[in-house]
C-alpha positions as CSV (number, residue, x, y, z in Angstrom):
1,X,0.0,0.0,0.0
2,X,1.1,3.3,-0.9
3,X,1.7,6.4,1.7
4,X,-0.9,8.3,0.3
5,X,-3.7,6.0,0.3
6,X,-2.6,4.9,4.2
7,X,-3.3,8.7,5.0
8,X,-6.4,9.1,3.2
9,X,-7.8,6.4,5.3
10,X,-6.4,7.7,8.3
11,X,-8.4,10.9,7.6
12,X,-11.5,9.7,6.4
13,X,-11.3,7.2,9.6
14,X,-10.1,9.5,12.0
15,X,-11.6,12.9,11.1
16,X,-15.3,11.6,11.8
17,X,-14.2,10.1,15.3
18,X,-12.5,13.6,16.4
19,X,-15.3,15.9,15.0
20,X,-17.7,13.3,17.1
21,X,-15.6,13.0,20.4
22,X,-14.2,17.1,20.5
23,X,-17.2,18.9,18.4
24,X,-20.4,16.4,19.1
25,X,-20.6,16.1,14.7
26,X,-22.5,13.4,13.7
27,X,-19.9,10.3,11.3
28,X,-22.5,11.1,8.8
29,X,-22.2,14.9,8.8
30,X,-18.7,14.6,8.3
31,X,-18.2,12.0,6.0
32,X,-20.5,13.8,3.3
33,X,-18.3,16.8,4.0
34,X,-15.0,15.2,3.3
35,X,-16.5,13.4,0.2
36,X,-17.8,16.9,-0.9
37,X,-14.7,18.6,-0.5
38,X,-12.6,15.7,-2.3
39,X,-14.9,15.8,-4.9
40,X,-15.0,19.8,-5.6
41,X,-11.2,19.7,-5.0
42,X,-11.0,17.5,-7.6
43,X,-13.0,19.4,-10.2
44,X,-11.2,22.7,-9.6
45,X,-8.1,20.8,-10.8
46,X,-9.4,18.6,-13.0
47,X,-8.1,20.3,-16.1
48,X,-4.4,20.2,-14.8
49,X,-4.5,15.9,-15.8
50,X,-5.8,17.1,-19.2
51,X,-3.1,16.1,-22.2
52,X,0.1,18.6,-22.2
53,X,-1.1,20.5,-18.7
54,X,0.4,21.0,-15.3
55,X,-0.1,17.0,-14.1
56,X,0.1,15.5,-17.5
57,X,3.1,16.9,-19.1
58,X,3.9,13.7,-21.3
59,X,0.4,14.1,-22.9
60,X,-0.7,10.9,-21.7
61,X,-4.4,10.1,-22.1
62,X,-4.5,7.3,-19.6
63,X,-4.0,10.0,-16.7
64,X,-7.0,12.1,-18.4
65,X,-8.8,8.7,-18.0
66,X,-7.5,8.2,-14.8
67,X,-8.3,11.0,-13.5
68,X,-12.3,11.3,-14.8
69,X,-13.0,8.2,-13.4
70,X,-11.4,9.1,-10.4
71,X,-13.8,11.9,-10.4
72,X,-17.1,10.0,-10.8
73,X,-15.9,7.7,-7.9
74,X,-15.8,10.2,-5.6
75,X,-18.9,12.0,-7.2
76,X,-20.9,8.6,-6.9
77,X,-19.7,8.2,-3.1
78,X,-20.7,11.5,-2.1
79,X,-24.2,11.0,-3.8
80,X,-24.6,7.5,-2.2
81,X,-23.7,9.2,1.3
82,X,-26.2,11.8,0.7
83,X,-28.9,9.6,-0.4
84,X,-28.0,7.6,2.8
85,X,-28.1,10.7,5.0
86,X,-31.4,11.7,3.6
87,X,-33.3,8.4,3.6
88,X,-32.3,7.8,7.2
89,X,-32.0,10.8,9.4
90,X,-31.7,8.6,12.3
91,X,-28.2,8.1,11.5
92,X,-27.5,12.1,12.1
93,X,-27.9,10.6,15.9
94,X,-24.1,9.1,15.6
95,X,-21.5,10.3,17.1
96,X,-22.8,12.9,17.6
């Protein structure tokens, strides 16, 4: 496993548990935000992995791919957490 993936799960694991123990905000609160900002964050720089740009220098189009599908990913997690969120607003009463 790489380093970076090791500390995205540390944050998506360990930001909900602090916000919940020091701030009283509900896991799912907090994991829709960190999926939102991911996913924004991802569109604002989602033309530096286009061919010949800042990320893609070498022009290839298998980071463009990459990085669209990387995209929808996180688009399609933060909808299914939503969706979640909304259908069962019971679970707003965790950790918080």
């Amino acid at each position: 496993m790489s380093k970076g993936f090791l500390m995205s799960t540390a944050v998506v694991i360990g930001a909900p548990i602090a916000l919940s123990v020091f701030a009283n905000v509900a896991y799912i609160y907090t994991l829709c935000g960190l999926f939102a900002w991911a996913t924004v964050g991802h569109l604002v720089t989602l033309d530096d992995d286009m061919p010949g740009e800042w990320s893609n220098m070498e022009r290839s189009p298998e980071v463009w791919r990459k990085s669209k599908i990387e995209l929808l990913a996180k688009f399609v997690v933060f909808c299914v957490l939503l969706a979640v969120m909304l259908r069962f607003p019971q679970l707003a009463l965790y950790g918080a």
